[in-house]
N, C-alpha and C positions, 0 to 999 in steps of 0.2 A: 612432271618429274624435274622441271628445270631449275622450277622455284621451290621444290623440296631439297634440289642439289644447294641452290642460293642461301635458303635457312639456314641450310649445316653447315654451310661456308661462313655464315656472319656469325652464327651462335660458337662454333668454333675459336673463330677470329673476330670476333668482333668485341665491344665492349668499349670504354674510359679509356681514356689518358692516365698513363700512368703518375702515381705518387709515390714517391721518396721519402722515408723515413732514414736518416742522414746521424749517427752517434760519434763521437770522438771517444778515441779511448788515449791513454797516456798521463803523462804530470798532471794533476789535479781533479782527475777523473777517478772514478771507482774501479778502472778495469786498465791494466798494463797494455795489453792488445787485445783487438774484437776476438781473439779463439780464447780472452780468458774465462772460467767457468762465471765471475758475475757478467760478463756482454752476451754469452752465448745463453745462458740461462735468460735473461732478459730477450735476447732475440726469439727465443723458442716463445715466451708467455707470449710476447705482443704477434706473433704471427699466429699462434691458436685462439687467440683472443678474436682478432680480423678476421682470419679464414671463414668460418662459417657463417656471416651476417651476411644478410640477405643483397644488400648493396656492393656486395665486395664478388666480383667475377674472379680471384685468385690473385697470394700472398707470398712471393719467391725472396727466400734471403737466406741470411747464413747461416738460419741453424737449421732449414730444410728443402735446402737445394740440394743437388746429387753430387757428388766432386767425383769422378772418373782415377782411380788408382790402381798400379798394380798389383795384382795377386802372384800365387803361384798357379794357378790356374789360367791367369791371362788377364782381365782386367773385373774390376766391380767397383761397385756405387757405392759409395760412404757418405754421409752426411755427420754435421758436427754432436748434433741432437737425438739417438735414438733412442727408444723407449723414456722422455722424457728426461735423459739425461744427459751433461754434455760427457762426449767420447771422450776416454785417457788419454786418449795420444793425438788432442785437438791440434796442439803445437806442432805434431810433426804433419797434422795433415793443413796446417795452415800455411805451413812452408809450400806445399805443394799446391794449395789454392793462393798464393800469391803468383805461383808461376803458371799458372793455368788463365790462357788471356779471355776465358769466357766469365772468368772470376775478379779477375783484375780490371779493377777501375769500374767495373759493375754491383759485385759485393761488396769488393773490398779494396783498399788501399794498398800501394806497391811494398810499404810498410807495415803495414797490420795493423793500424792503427784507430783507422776509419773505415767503418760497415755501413752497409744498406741492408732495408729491409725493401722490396718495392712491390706496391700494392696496383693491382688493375679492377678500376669500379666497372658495374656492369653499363654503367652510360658515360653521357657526358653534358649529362642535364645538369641543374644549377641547384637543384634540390640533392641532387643525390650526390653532388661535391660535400653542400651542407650539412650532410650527414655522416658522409667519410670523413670529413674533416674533427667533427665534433666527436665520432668514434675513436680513429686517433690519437687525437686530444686527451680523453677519456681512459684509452689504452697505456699511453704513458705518464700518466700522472702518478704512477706509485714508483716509477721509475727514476721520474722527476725528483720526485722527494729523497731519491737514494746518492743523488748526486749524477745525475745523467743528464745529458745537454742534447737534443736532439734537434736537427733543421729538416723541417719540411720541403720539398719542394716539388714542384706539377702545377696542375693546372686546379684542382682542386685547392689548395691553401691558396694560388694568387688569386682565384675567384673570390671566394669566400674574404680573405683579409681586403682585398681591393673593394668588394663590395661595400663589406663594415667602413672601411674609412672613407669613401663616395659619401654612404648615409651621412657619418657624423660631419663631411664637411660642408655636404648641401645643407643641413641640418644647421652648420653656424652662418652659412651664407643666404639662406633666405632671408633672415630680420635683415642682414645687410641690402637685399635688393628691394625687400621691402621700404625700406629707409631712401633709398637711394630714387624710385619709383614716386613716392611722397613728393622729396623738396625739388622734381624736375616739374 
């Protein structure tokens, strides 16, 4: 029983290092602030995009997180995205996810400015970064093309980029050791 309590505890909790998908919205960007309908419609593709790959253990960001609001009733869950569509009154509930500190500086920027998407893979093997990374990748490149700048960061992209530039430099420094091994 101890070790089926321990499963459900890792499976639960356990998993990757998370990765950060990082968009700027503003002057020169396609989107005034992350609650506008092009960041929030972009946030919603690339997190149903991620979410159900087989490498990916779960995709939290801003267009399907819960934000905590009042009702008349007393309180409920809103999110910026539902049924596929971003909400009318994203701005006023962006006001309200700015001042919400589980939202701030974790989704989002104290200005609206700058959103997260953040991704938790189911490991922290080296293979399965390379495949998150390359999904991703892959994920924003229609984005890319619309005028959208995004910064990775985690432990996945500094694997993978750190990797790639190790190869290509051991790659130009061998003929050098090679050379160097020669006229000794």
């Amino acid at each position: 029983p101890l070790i089926k309590n321990l499963d459900g505890f890792i499976e639960q909790f356990g998993g990757g290092l998370p990765l950060y998908i990082v968009w700027e919205c503003g002057e020169g960007h396609p989107c005034d602030t992350v609650f506008d309908r092009a960041s929030l419609t972009m946030a919603d593709t690339v997190t149903r995009t991620l979410s159900p790959l087989a490498v990916v253990q779960r995709v939290e960001g801003l267009a399907n997180s819960g934000l905590l609001v009042p009702s008349p009733g007393g309180f409920q869950v809103r999110r910026f995205v539902e049924d596929g569509e971003p909400v009318a009154d994203a701005a006023d509930l962006g006001k309200r996810a700015i001042g919400d500190p589980l939202w701030l500086g974790n989704l989002v920027s104290a200005d609206g400015t700058v959103g997260s998407i953040v991704l938790q893979a189911i490991d922290n093997d080296a293979r399965t970064h390379l495949r998150v990374y390359e999904t991703v990748e892959e994920a924003l490149a229609p984005f890319k093309a619309q005028g959208f700048e995004f910064h990775l960061a985690g432990d996945a992209p500094t694997t993978v980029i750190g990797g790639r530039d190790l190869a290509q430099s051991s790659a130009k420094l061998v003929p050098l050791i090679v050379v160097v091994i020669a006229v000794i």
